[in-house]
MDTraj code that builds the backbone (N, CA, C; nanometers):
import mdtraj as md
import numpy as np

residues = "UNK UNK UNK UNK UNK UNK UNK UNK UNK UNK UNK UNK UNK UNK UNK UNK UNK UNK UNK UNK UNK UNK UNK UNK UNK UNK UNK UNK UNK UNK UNK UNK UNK UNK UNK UNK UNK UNK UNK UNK UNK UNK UNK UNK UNK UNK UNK UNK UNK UNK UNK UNK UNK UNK UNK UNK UNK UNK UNK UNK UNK UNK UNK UNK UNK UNK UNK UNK UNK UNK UNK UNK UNK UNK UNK UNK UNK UNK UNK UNK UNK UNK UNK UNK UNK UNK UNK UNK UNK UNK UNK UNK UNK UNK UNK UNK UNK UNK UNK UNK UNK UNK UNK UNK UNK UNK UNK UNK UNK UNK UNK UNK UNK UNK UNK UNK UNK UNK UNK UNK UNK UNK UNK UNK UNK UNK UNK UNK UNK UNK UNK UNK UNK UNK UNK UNK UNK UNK UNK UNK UNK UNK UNK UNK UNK UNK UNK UNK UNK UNK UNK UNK UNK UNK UNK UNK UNK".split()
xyz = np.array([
    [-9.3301, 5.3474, -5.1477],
    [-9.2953, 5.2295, -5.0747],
    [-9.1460, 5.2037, -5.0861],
    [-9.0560, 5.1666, -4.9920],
    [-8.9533, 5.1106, -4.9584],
    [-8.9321, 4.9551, -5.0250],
    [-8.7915, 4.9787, -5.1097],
    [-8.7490, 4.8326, -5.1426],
    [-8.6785, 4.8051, -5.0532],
    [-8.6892, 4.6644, -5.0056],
    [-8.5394, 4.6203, -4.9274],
    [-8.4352, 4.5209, -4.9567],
    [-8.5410, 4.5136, -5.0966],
    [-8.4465, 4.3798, -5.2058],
    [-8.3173, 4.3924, -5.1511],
    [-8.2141, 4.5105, -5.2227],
    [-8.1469, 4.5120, -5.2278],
    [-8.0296, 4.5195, -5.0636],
    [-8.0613, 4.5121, -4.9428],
    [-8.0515, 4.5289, -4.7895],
    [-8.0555, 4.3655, -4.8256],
    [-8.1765, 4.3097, -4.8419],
    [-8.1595, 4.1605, -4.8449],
    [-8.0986, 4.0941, -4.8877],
    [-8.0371, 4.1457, -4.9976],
    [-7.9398, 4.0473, -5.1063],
    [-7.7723, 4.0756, -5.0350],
    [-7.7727, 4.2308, -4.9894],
    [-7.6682, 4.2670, -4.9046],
    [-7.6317, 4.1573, -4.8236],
    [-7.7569, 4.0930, -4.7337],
    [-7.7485, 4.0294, -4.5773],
    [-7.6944, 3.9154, -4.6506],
    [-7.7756, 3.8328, -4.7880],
    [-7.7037, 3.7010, -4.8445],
    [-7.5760, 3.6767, -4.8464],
    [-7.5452, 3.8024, -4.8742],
    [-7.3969, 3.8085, -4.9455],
    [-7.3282, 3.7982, -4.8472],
    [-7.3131, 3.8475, -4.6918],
    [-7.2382, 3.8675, -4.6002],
    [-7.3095, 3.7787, -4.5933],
    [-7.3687, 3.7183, -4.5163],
    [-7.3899, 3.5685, -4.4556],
    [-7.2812, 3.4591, -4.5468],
    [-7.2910, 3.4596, -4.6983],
    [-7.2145, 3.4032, -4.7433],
    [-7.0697, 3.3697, -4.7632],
    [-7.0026, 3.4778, -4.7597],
    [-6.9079, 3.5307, -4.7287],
    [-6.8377, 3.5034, -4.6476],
    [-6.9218, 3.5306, -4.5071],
    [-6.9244, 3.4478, -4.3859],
    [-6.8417, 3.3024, -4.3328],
    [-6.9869, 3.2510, -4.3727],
    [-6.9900, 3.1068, -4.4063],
    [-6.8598, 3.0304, -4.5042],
    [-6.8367, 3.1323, -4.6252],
    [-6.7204, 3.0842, -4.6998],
    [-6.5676, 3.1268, -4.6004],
    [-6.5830, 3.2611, -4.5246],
    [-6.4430, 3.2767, -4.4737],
    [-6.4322, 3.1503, -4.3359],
    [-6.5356, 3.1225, -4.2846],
    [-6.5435, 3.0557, -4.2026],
    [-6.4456, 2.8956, -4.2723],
    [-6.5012, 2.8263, -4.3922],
    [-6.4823, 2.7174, -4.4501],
    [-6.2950, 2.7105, -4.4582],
    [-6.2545, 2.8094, -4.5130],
    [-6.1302, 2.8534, -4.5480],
    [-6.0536, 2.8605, -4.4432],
    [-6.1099, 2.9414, -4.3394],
    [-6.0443, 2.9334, -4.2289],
    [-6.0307, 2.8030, -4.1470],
    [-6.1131, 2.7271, -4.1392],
    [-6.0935, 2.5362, -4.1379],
    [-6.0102, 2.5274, -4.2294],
    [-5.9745, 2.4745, -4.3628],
    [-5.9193, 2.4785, -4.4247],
    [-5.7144, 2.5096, -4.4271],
    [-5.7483, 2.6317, -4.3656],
    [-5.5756, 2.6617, -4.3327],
    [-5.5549, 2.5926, -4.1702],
    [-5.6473, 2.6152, -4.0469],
    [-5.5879, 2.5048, -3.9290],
    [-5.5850, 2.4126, -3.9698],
    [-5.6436, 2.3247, -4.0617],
    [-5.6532, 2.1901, -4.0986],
    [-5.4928, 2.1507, -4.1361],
    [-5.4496, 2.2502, -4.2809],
    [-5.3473, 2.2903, -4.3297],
    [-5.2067, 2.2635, -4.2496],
    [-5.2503, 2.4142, -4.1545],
    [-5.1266, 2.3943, -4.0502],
    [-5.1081, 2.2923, -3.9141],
    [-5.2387, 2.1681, -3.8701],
    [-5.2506, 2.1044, -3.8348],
    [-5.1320, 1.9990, -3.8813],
    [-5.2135, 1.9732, -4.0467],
    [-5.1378, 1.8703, -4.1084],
    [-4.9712, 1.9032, -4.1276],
    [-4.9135, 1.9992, -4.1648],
    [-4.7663, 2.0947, -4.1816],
    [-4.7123, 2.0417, -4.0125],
    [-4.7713, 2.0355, -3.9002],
    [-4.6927, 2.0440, -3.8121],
    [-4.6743, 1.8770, -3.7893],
    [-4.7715, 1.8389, -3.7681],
    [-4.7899, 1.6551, -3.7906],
    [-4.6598, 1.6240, -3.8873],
    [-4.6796, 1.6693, -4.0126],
    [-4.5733, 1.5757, -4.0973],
    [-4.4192, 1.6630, -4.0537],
    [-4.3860, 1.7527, -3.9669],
    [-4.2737, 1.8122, -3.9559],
    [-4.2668, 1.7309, -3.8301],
    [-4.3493, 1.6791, -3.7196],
    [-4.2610, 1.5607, -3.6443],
    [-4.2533, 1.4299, -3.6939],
    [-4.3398, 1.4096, -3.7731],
    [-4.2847, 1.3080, -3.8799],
    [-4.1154, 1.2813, -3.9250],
    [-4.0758, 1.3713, -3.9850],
    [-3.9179, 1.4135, -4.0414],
    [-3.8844, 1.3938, -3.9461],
    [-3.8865, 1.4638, -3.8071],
    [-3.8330, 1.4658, -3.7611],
    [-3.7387, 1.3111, -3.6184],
    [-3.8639, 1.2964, -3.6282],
    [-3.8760, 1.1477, -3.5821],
    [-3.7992, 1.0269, -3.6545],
    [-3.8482, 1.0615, -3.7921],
    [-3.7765, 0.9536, -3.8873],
    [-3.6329, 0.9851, -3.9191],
    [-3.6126, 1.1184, -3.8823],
    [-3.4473, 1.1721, -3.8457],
    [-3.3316, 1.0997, -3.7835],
    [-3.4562, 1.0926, -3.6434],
    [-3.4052, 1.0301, -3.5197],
    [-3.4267, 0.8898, -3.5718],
    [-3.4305, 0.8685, -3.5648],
    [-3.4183, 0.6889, -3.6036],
    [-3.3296, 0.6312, -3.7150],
    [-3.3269, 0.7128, -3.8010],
    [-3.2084, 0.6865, -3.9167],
    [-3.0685, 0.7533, -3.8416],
    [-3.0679, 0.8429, -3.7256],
    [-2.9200, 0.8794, -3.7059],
    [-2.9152, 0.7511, -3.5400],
    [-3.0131, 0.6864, -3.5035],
    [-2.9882, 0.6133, -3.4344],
    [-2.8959, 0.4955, -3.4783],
    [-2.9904, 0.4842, -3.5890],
    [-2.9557, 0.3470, -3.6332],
    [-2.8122, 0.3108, -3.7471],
    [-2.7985, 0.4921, -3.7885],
    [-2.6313, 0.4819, -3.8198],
    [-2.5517, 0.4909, -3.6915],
    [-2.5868, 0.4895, -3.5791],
    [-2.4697, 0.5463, -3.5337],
    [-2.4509, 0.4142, -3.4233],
    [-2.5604, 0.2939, -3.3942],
    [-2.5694, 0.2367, -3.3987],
    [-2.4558, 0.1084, -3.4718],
    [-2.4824, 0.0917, -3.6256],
    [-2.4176, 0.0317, -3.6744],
    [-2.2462, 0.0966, -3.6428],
    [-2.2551, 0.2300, -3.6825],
    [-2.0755, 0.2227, -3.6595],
    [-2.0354, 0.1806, -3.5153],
    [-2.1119, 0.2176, -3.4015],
    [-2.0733, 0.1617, -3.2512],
    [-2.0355, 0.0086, -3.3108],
    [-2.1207, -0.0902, -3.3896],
    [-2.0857, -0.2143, -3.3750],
    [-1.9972, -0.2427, -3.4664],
    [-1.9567, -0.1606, -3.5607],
    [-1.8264, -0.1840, -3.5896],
    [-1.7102, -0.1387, -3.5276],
    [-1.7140, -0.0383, -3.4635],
    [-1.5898, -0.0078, -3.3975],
    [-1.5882, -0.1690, -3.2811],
    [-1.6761, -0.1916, -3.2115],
    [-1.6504, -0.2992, -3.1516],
    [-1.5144, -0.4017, -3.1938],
    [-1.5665, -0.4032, -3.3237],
    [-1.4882, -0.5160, -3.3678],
    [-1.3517, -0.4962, -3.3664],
    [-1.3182, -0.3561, -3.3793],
    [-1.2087, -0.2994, -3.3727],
    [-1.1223, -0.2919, -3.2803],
    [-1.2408, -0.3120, -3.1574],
    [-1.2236, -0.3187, -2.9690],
    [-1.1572, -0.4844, -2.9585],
    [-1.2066, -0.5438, -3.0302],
    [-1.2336, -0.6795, -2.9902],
    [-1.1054, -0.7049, -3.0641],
    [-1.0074, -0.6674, -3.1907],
    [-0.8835, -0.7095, -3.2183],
    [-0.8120, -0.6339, -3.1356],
    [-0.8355, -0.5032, -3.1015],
    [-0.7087, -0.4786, -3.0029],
    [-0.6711, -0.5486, -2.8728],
    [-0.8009, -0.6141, -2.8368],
    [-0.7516, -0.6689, -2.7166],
    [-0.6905, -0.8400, -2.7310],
    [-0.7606, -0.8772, -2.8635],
    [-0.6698, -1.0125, -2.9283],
    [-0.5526, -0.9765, -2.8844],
    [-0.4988, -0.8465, -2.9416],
    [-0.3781, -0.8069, -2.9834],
    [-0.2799, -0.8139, -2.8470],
    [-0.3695, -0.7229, -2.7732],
    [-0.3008, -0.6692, -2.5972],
    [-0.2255, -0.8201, -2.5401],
    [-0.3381, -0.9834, -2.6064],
    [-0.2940, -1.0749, -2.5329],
    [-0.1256, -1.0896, -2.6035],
    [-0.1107, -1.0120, -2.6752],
    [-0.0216, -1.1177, -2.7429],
    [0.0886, -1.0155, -2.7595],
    [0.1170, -0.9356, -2.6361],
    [0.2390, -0.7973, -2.6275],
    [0.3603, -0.8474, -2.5702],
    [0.3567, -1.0021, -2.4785],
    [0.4494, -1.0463, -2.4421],
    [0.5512, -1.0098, -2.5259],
    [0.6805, -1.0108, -2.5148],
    [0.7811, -1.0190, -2.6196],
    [0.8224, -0.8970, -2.6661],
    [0.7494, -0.8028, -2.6990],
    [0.7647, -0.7068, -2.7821],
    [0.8058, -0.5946, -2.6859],
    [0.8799, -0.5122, -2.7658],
    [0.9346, -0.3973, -2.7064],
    [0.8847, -0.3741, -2.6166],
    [0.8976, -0.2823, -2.5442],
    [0.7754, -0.1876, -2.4175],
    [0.7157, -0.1002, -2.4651],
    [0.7701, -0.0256, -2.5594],
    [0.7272, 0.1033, -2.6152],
    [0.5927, 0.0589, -2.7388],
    [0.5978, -0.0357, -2.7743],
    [0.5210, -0.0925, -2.9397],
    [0.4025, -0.1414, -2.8240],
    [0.4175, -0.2094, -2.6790],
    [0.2969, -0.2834, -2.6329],
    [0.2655, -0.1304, -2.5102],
    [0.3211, -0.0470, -2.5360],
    [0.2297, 0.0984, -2.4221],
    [0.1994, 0.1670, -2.5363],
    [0.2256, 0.1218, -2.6762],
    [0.1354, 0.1832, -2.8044],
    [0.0486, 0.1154, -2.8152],
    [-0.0110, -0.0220, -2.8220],
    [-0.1059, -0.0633, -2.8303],
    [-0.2450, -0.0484, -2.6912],
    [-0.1948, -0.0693, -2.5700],
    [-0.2725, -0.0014, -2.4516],
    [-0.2882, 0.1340, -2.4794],
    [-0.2531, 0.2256, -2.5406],
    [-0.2923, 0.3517, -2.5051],
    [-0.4242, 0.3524, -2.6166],
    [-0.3667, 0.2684, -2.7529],
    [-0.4698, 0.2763, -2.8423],
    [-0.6102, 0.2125, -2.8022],
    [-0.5681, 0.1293, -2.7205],
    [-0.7051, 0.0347, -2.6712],
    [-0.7276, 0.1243, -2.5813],
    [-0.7207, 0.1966, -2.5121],
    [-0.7904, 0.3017, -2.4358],
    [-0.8453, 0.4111, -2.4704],
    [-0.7971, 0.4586, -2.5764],
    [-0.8683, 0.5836, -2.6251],
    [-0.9940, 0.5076, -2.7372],
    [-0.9899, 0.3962, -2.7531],
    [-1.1036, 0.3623, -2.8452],
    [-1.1989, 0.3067, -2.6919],
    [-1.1539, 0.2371, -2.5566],
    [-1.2325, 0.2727, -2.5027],
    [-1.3370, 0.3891, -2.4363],
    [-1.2416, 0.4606, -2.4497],
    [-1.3036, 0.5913, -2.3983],
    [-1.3765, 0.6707, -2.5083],
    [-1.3913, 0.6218, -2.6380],
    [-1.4427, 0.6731, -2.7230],
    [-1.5811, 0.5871, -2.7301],
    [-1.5836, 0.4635, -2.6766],
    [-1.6897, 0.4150, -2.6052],
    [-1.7666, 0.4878, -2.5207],
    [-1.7288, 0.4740, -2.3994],
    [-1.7673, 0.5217, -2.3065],
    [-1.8375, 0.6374, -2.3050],
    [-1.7636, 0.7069, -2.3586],
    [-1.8347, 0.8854, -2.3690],
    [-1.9522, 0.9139, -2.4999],
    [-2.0141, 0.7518, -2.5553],
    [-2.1061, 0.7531, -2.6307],
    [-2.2035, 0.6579, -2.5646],
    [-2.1654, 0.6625, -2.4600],
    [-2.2532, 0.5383, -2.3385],
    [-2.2732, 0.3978, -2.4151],
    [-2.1480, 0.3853, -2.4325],
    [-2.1598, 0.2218, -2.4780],
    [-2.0371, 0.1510, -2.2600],
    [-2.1024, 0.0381, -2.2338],
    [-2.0322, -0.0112, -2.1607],
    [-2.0070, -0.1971, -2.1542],
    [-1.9209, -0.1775, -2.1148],
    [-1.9045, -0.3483, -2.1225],
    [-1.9829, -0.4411, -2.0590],
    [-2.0606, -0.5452, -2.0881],
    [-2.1345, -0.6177, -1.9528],
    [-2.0625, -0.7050, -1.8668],
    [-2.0714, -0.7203, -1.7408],
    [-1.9972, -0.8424, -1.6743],
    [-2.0555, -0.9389, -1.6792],
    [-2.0096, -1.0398, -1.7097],
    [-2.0885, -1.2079, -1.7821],
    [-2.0501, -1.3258, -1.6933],
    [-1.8838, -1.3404, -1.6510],
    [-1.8407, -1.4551, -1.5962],
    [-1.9324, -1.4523, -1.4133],
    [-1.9445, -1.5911, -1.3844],
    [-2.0057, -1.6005, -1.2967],
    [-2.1859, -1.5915, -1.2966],
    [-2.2417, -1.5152, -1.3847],
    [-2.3467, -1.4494, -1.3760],
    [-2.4527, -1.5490, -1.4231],
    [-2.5847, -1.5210, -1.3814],
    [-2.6495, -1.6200, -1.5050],
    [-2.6764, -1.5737, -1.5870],
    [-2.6837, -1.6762, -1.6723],
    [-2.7317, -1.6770, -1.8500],
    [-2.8894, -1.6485, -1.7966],
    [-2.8672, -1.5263, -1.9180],
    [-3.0456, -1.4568, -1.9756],
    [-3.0323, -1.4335, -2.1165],
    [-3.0645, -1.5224, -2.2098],
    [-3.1008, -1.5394, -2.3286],
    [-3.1316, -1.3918, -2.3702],
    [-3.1623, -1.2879, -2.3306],
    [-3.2146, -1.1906, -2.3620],
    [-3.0287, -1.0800, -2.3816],
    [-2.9721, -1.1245, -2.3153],
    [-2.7966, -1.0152, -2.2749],
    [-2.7478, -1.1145, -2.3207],
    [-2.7322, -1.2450, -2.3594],
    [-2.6213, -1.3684, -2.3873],
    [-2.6585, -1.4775, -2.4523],
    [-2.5595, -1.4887, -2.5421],
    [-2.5821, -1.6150, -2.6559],
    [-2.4905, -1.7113, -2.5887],
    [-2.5300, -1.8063, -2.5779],
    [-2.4873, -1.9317, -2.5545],
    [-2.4178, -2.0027, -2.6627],
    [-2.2624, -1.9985, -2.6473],
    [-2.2216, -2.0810, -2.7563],
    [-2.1938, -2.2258, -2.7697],
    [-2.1569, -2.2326, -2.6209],
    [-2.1393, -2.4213, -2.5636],
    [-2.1902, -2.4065, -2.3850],
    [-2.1873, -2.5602, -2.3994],
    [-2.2757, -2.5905, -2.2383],
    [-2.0981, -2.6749, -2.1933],
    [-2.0657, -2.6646, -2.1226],
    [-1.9671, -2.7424, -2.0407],
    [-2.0396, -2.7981, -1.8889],
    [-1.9806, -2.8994, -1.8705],
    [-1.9774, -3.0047, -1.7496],
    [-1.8774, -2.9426, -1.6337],
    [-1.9479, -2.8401, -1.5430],
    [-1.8325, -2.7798, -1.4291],
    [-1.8874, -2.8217, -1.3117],
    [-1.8310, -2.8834, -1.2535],
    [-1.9064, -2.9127, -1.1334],
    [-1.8828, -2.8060, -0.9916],
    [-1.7783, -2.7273, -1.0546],
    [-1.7958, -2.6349, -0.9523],
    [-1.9421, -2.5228, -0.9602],
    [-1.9787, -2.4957, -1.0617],
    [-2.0719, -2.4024, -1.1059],
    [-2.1895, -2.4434, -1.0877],
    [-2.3239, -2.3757, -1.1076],
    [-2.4598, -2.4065, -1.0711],
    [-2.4958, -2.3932, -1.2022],
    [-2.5882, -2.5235, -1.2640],
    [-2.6335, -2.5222, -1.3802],
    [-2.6689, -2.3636, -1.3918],
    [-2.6188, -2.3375, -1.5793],
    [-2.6887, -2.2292, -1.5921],
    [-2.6079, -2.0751, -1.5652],
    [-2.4956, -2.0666, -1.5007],
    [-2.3976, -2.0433, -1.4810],
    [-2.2847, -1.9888, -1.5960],
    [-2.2499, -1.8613, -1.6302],
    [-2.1830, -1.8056, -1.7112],
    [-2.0056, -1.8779, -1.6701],
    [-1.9109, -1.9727, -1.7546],
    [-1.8240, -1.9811, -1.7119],
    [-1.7420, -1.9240, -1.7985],
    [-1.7124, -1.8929, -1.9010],
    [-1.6066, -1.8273, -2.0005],
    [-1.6822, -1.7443, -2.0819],
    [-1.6214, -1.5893, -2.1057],
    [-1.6946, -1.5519, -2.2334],
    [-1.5751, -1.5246, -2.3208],
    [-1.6549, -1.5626, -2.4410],
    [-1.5789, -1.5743, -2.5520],
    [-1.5847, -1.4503, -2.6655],
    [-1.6960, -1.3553, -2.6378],
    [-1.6966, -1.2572, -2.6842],
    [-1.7558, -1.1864, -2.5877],
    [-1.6955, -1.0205, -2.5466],
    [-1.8089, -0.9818, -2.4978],
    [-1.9062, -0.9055, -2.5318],
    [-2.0161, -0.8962, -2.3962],
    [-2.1285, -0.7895, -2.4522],
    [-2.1105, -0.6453, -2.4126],
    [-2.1981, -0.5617, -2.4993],
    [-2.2295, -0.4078, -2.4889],
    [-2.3394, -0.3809, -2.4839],
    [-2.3727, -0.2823, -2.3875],
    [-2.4914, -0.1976, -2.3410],
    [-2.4818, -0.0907, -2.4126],
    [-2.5628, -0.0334, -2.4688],
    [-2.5553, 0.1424, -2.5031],
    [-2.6608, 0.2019, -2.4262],
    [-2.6281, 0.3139, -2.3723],
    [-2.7168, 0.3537, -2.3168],
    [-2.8653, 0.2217, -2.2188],
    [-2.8008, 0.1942, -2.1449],
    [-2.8995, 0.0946, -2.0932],
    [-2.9696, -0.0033, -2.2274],
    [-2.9349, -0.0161, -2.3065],
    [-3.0098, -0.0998, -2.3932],
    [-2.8815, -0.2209, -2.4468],
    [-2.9605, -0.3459, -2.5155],
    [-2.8377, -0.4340, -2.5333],
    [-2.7944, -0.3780, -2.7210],
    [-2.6592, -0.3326, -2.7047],
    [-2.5770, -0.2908, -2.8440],
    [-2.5390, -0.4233, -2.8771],
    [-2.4506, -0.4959, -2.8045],
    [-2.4405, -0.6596, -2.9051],
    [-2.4020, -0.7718, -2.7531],
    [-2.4983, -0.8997, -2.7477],
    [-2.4893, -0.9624, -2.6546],
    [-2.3368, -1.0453, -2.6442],
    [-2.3395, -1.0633, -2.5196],
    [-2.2129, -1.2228, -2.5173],
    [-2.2095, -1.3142, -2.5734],
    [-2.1378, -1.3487, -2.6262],
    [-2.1062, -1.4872, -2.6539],
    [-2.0407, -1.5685, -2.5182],
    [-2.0950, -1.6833, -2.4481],
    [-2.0421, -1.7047, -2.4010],
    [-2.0665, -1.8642, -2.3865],
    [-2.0116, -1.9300, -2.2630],
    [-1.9878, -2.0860, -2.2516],
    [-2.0790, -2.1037, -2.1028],
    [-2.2098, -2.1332, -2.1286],
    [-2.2572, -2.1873, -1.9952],
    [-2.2394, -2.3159, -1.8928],
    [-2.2525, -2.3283, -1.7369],
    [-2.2926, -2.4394, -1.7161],
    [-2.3483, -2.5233, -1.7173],
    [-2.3731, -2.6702, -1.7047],
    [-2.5002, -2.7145, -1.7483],
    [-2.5115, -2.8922, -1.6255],
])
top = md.Topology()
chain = top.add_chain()
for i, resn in enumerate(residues, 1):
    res = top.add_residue(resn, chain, resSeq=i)
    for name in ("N", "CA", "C"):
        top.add_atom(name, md.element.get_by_symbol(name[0]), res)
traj = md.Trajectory(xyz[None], top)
């Protein structure tokens, strides 16, 4: 008579085997599932930390924007050569704007939207329509279509 014990214990074993390479093999897509997930993770959180530095220095250079042109008011007097040094400087820090898509907003005339403009005072103009942008006192920046830092400005009322 024929044993086949051993044919049978064979078939266990490969069935098992099987079944275990099968488990393992879940195991590593799972693996490299999770590996690719947390690598746009980084990567994402990359982007958002170099947004948000580069971000902050745009709004400091602003400020930098915002004394040179204090400055521009106040060239009367001075040589020619010291006030076409200060315009050239205020231009190349504009253009160092610009070519990072930061742009200026136009405010006077316009209406106030709480959302692009801070309201710093209401004045009595009777030429203007309540609501009515009449002086800005700081201005605003867009970056890239989004608001980088609103107006300050003086509405009608």
């Amino acid at each position: 008579m024929l044993d086949f014990s051993e044919d049978r214990n064979r078939d266990e074993q490969v069935a098992l085997l099987q079944s275990e390479l099968l488990r393992v093999q879940d195991l590593y897509l799972r693996a490299l599932a999770d590996l690719d997930n947390f690598r746009k993770k980084v990567q994402q959180d990359h982007a958002k930390l170099a947004y948000a530095g580069k971000r902050e220095i745009l709004l400091k250079l602003l400020e930098v924007v915002d004394s040179f042109e204090r400055a521009l008011e106040q060239t009367a007097g001075l040589p020619d050569s010291l006030a076409e040094g200060f315009h050239v400087i205020s231009r190349q820090l504009r253009n160092i704007l610009r070519g990072e898509g930061v742009t200026p907003m136009e405010t006077l005339g316009q209406a106030f939207d709480p959302e692009l403009h801070e309201a710093i005072a209401t004045v009595g103009d009777g030429n203007q329509n309540s609501g009515t942008i009449v002086a800005e006192l700081s201005r605003g920046y867009l970056w890239q279509d989004e608001l980088l830092r609103p107006a300050k400005v003086s509405v009608a009322h």
